[in-house]
TIMI-988268 format. One record per residue (C-alpha): residue number from 1; residue in three letters; x, y, z. Coordinates in steps of 0.02 Angstrom, whole numbers, plus 32768, in hexadecimal, padded with zeros to 4 digits. Layout:
[NUM,'ALA',[X,Y,Z]]
...
//
This chain:
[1,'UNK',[F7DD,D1B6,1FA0]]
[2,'UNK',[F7F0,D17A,1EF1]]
[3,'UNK',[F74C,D1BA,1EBC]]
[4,'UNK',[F765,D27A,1F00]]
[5,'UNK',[F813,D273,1E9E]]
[6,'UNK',[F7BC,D23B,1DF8]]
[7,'UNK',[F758,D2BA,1E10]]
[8,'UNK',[F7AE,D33C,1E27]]
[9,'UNK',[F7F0,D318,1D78]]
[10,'UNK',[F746,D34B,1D34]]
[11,'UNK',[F750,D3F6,1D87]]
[12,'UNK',[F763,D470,1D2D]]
[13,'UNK',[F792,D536,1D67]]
[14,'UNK',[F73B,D5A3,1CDD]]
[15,'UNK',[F781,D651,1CF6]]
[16,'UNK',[F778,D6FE,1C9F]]
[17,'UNK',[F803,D766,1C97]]
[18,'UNK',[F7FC,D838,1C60]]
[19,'UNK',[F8AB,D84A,1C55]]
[20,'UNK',[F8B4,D90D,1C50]]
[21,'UNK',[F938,D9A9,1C42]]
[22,'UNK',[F8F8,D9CD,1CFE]]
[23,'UNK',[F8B6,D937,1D54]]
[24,'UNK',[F8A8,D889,1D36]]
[25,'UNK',[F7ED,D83B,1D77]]
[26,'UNK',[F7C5,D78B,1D70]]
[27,'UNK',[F726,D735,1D90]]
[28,'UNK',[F70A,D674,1DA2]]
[29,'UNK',[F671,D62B,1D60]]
[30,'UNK',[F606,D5F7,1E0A]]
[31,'UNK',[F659,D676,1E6A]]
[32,'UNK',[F661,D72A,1E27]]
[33,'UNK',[F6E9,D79C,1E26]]
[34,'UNK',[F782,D761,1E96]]
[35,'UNK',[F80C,D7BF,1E74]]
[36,'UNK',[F80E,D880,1E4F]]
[37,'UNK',[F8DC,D8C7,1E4E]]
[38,'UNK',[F93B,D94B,1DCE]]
[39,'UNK',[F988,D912,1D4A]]
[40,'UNK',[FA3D,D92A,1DA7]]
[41,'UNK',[FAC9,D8DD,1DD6]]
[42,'UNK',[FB67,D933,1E28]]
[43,'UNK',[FC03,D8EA,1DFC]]
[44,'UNK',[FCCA,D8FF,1E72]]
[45,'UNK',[FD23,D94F,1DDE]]
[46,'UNK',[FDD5,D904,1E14]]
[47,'UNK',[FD92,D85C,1E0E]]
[48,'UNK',[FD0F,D864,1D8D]]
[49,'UNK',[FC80,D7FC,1E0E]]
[50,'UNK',[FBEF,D825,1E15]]
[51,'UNK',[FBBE,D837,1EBD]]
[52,'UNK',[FB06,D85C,1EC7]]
[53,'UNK',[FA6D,D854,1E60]]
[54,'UNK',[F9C2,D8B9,1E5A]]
[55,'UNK',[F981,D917,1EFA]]
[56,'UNK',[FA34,D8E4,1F4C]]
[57,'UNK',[FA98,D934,1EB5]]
[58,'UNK',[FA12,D9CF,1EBA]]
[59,'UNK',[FA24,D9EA,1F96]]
[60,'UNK',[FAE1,DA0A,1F46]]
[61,'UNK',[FACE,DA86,1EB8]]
[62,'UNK',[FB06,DB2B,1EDC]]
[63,'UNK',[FB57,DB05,1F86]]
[64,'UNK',[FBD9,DA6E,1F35]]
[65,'UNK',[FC82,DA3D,1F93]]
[66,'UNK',[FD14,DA64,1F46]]
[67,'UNK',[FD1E,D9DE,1EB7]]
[68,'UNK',[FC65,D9BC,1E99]]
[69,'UNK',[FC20,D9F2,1DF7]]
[70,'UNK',[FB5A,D9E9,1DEC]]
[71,'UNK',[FB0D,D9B8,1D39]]
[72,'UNK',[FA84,D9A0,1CE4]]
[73,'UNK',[FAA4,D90D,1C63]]
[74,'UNK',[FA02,D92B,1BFE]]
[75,'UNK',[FA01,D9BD,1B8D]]
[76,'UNK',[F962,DA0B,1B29]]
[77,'UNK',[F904,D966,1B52]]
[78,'UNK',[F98F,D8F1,1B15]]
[79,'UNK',[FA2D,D8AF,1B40]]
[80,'UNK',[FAD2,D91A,1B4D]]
[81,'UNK',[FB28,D8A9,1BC7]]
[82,'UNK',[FB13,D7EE,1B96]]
[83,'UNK',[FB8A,D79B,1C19]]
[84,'UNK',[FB40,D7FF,1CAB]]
[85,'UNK',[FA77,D7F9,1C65]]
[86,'UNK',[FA99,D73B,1C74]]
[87,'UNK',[FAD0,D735,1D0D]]
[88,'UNK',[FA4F,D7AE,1D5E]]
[89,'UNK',[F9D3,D74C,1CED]]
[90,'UNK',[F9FF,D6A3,1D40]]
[91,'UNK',[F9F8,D6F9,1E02]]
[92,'UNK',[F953,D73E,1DE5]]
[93,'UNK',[F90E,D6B3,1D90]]
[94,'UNK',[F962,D643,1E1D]]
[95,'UNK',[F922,D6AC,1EAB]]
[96,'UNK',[F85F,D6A8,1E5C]]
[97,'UNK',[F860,D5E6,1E45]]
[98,'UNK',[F807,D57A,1EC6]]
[99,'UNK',[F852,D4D9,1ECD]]
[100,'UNK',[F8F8,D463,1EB0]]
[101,'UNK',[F952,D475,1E18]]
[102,'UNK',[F8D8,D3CF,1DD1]]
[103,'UNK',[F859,D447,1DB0]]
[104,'UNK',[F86B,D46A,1CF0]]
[105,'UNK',[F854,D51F,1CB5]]
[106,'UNK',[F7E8,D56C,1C27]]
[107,'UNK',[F7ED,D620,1C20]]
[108,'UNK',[F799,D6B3,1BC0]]
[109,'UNK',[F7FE,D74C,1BAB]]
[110,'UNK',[F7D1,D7E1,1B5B]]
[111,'UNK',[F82C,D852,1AC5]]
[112,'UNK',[F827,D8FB,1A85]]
[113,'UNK',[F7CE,D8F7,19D6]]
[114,'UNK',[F855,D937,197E]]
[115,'UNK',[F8DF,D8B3,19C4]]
[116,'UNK',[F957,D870,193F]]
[117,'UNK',[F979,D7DC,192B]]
[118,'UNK',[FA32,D7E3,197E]]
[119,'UNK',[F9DC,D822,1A13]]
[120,'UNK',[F95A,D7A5,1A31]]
[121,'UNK',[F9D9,D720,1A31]]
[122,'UNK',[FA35,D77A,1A9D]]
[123,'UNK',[F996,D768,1B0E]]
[124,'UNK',[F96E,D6CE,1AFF]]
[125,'UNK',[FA1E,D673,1B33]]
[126,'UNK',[FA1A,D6E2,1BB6]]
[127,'UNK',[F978,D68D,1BEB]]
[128,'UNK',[F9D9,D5F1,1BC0]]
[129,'UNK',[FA57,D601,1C24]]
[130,'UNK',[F9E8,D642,1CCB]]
[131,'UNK',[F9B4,D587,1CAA]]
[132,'UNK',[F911,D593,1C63]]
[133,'UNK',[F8E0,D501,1BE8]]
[134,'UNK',[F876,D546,1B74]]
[135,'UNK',[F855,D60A,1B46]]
[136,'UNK',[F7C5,D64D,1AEA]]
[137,'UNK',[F7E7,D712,1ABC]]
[138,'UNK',[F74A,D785,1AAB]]
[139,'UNK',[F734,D829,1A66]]
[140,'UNK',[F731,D8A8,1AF4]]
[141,'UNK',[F6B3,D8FB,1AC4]]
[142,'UNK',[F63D,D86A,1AB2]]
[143,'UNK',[F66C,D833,1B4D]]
[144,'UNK',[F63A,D8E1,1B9B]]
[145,'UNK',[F5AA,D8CD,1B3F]]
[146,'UNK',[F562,D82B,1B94]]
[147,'UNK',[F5A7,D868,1C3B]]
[148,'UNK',[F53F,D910,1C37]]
[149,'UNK',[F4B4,D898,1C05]]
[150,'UNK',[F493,D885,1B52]]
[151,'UNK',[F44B,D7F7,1B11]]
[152,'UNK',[F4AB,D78B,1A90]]
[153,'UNK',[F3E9,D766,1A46]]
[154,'UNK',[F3DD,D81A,1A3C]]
[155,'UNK',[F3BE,D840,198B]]
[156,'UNK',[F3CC,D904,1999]]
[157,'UNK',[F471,D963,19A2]]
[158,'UNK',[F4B4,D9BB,1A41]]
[159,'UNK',[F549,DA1C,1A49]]
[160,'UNK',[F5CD,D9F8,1ADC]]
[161,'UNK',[F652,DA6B,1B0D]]
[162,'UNK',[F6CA,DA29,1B77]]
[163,'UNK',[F75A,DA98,1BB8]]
[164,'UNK',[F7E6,DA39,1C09]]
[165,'UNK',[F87D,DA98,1C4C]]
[166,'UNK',[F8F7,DA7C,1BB4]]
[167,'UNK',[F860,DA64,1B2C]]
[168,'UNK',[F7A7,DA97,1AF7]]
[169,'UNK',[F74E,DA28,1A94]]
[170,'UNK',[F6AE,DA47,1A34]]
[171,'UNK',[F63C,D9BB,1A17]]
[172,'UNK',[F59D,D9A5,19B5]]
[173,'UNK',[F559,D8EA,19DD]]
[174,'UNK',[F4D1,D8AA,199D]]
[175,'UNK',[F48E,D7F5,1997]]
[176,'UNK',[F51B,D7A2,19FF]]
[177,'UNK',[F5A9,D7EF,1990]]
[178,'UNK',[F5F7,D894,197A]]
[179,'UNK',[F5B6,D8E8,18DF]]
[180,'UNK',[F62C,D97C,18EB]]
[181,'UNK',[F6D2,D9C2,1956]]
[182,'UNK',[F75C,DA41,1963]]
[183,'UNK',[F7CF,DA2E,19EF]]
[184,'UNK',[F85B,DAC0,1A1C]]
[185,'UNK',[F8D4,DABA,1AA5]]
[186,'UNK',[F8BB,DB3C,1AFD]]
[187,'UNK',[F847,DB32,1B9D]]
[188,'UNK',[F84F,DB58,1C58]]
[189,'UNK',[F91B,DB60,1C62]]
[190,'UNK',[F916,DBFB,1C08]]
[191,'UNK',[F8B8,DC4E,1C89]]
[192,'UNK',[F928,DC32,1D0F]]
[193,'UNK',[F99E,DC62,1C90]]
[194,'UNK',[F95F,DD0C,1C78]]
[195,'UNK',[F942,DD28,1D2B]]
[196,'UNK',[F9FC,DD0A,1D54]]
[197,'UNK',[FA23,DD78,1CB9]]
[198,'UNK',[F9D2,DE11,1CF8]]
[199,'UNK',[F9FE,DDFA,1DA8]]
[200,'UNK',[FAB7,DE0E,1D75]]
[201,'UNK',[FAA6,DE85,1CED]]
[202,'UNK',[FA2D,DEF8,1D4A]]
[203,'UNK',[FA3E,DEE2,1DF6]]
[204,'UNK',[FAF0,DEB2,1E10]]
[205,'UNK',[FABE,DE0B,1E6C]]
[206,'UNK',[FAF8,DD50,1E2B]]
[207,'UNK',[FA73,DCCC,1E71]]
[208,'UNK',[FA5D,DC1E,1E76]]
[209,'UNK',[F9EA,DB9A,1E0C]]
[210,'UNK',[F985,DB7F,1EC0]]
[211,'UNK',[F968,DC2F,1EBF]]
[212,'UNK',[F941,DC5B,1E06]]
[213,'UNK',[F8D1,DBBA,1E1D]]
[214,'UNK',[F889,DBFF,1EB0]]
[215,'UNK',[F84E,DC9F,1E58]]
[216,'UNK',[F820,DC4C,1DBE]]
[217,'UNK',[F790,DBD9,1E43]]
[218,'UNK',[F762,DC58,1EB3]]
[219,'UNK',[F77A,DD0F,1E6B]]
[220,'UNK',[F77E,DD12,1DC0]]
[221,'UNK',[F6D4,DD1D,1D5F]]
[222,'UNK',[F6CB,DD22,1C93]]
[223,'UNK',[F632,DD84,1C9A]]
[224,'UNK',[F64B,DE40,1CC9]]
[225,'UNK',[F639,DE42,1D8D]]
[226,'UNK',[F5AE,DEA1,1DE8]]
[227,'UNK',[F61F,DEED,1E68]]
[228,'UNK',[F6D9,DF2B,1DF3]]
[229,'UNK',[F71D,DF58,1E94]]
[230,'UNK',[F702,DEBE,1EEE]]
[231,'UNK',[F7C0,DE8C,1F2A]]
[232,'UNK',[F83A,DE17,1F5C]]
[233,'UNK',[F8DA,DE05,1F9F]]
[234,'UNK',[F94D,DDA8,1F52]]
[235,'UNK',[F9FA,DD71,1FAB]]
[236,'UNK',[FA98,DD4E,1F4C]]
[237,'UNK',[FB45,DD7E,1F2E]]
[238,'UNK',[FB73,DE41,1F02]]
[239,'UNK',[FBC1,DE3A,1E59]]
[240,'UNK',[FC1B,DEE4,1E77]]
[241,'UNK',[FC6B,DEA9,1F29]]
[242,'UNK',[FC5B,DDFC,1F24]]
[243,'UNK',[FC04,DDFD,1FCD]]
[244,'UNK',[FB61,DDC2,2000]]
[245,'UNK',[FAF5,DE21,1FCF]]
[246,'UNK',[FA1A,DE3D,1F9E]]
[247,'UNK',[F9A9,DE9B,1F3E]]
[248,'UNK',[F8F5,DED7,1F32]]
[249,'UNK',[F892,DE8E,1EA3]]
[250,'UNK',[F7EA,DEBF,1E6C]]
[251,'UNK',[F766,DE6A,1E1C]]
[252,'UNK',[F761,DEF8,1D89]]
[253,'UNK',[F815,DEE5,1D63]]
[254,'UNK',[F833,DE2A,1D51]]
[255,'UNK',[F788,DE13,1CEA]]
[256,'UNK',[F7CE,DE58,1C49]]
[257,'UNK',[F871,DDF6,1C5B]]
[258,'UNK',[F813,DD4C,1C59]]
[259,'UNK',[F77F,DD85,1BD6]]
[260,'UNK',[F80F,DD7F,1B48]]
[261,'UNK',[F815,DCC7,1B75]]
[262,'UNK',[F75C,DCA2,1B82]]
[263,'UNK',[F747,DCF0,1ADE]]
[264,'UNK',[F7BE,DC7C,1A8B]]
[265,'UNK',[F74C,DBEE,1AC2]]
[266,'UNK',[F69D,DC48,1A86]]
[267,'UNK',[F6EA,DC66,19E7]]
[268,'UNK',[F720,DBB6,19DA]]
[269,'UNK',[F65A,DB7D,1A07]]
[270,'UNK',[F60F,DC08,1997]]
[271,'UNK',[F698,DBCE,1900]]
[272,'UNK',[F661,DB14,1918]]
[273,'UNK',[F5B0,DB3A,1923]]
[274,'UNK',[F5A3,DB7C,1875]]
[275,'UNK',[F5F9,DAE3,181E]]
[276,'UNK',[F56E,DA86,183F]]
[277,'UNK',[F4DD,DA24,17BD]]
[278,'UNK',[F434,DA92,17C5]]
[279,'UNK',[F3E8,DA0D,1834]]
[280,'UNK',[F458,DA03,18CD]]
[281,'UNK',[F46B,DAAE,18C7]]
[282,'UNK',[F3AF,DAB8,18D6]]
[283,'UNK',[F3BF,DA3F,196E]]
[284,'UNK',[F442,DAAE,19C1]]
[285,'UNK',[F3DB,DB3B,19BA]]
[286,'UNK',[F33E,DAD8,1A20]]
[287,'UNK',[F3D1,DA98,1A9A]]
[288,'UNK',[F45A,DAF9,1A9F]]
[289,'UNK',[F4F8,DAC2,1AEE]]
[290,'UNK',[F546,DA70,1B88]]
[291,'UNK',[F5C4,DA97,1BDE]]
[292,'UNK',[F643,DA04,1C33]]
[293,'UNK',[F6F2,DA10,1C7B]]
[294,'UNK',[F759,DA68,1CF2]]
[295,'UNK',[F73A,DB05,1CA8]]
[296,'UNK',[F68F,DB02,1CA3]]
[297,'UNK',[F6A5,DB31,1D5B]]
[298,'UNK',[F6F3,DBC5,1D22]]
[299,'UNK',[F65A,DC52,1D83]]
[300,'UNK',[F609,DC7E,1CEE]]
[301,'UNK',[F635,DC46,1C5F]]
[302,'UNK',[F594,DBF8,1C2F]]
[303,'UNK',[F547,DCAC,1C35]]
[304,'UNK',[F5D8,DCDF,1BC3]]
[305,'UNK',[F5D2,DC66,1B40]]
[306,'UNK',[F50E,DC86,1B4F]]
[307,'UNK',[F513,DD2C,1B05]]
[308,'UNK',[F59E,DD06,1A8F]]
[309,'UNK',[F549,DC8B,1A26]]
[310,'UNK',[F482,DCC1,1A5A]]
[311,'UNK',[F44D,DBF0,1A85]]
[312,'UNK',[F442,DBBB,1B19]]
[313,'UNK',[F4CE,DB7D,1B90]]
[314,'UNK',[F4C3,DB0F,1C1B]]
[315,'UNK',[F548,DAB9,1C96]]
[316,'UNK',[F552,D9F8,1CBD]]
[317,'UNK',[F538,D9C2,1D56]]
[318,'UNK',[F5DD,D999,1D90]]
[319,'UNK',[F635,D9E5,1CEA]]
[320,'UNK',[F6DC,D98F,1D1C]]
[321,'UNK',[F697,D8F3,1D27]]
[322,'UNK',[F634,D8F1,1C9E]]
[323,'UNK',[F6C9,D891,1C25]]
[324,'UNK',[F6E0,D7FF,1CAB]]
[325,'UNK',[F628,D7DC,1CBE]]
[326,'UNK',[F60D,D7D0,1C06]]
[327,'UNK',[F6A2,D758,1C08]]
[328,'UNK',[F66C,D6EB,1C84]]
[329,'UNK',[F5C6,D6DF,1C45]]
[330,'UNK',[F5F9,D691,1BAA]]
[331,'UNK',[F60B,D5E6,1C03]]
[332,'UNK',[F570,D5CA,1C1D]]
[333,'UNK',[F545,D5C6,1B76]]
[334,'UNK',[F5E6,D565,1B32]]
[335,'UNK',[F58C,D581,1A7C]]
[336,'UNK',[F582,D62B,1A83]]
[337,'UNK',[F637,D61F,1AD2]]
[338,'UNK',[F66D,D5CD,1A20]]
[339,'UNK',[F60B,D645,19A4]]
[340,'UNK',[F652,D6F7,1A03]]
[341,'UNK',[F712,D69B,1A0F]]
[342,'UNK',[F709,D669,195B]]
[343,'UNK',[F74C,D6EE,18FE]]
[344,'UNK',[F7DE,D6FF,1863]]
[345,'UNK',[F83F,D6CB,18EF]]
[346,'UNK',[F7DB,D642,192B]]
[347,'UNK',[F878,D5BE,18F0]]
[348,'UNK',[F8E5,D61C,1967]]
[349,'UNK',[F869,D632,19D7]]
[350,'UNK',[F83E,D57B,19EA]]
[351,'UNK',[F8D5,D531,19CE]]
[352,'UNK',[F91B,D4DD,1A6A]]
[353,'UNK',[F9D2,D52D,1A7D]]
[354,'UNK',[FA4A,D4A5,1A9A]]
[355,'UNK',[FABD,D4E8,1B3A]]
[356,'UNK',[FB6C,D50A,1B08]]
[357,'UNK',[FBE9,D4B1,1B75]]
//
């Protein structure tokens, strides 16, 4: 027995962690991706509890009891809420591990590029806290990078866009390292955002997030539909009466309402793209760019972006998971690990947090 304890001392749970606006995925190194939940938790206002995390907090939204407030303690791809991102932090990262609590915890997380440094700390005691011994922090988009499978060795530049719900970040690696990046928070929120907007302004009906989420996935296209007066109907609550109530909506009418978005994130590509040295700009124009994230899902928005900035566009496969598989990937080289986590921060970064009593 003594020898499978002292073992177990050696074990070691390697996780990665893409702590986003929307949904927090983590992957453990040897088994993939385990855990997959929004970034929610929904809290009894009377007695401040929290009283459910993730896909439990989500079943709630829209339909809470009486006291039960639903939130979202990441904001713009950083955290608003510290005391309740720790705690969901520590559940999640509870739920994904395998063993007892003698298996010690590294943990990669990933950042938006333009994080200060206030935020990142916030971060990373929040990883602290969940329990996790040590934290490396990567760049998002070099993360996104790896997942949607660049090579570190690669000596060429390739541009990544990734478009989270609350940010879009723009990413030219090349060489294992991220030679260029703008970052803007704005992403996917806003379209469910605009939806709800013109619903109520327009059509006199106040929905949901499930819904405007539904029609953001299934109906909504950023390229000008085929068919304008393909429709939908949409069920809600009559703003006028206050009743139950549902509208027709057609392909033709929501299109414009979500293009104003889409172009905010071309322009933010073709604005990037120009700030760039004469050579990787030359590489961009053989490769083009790829697209990762949740909203790369959007129907599409590769064709969009395509004839915004004339290069070619692709998707990754699996564009959500593209920033967790990156992570994970970096321990199995722990070398490469060290180079992409050592940045001006790399003293924070590496500096063992002692745990405040």
């Amino acid at each position: 027995m003594l020898k499978i304890s002292s073992l177990k001392k050696l074990v070691t749970d390697s996780m990665a962690v893409d702590l986003g606006t929307a949904s927090t995925i983590i992957a453990v190194k040897g088994r993939g991706i385990v855990l997959d939940e929004p970034s929610l938790v929904a809290i009894n206002e009377m007695t401040e509890e929290i009283v459910a995390f993730g896909q439990e907090a989500a079943d709630m939204s829209g339909r809470e009891g009486r006291d039960i407030v639903v939130r979202a303690p990441m904001i713009g791809g950083v955290v608003g809420d510290f005391e309740r991102t720790k705690r969901m932090l520590a559940h999640f990262v509870k739920k994904a591990k395998t063993g007892g609590s003698n298996i010690t915890l590294q943990a990669v997380m990933s950042m938006v590029s333009d994080v200060t440094h206030v935020e990142q700390r916030a971060l990373l005691h929040a990883a602290e806290e969940a329990g996790i011994g040590k934290v490396f922090m990567m760049e998002e988009g070099l993360a996104a990078a790896f997942g949607a499978g660049v090579l570190p060795t690669d000596k060429r530049a390739t541009a990544i866009v990734d478009i989270g719900a609350g940010t879009t970040n723009v990413a030219v690696v090349a060489k294992g390292s991220v030679v260029h990046s703008a970052s803007e928070r704005f992403g996917g929120n806003e379209i469910n955002e605009v939806i709800a907007t013109h619903l109520r302004r327009h059509r006199g009906l106040q929905v949901g997030e499930e819904t405007t989420e539904m029609l953001k996935a299934t109906f909504a296209s950023a390229y000008l539909p085929d068919d304008l007066s393909k429709s939908i109907e949409v069920r809600g609550r009559d703003v006028q009466t206050g009743s139950p109530g549902a509208v027709e909506l057609t392909a033709g009418e929501i299109y414009p309402v979500i293009e104003g978005i889409v172009r905010k994130i071309a322009q933010l590509v073709k604005d990037t793209l120009t700030e760039l040295r004469p050579e990787v700009a030359a590489d961009i124009y053989d490769r083009g760019v790829i697209l990762t994230g949740g909203g790369a899902l959007l129907d599409g928005v590769d064709q969009y972006l395509r004839s915004y900035i004339n290069l070619p566009v692709a998707v990754a496969d699996e564009p959500r998971y593209a920033t967790v598989n990156g992570l994970i990937k970096m321990f199995d080289d722990p070398k490469l690990l060290e180079r992409v986590t050592r940045n001006e921060l790399g003293v924070l970064q590496n500096a063992e947090i002692p745990f405040e009593a």
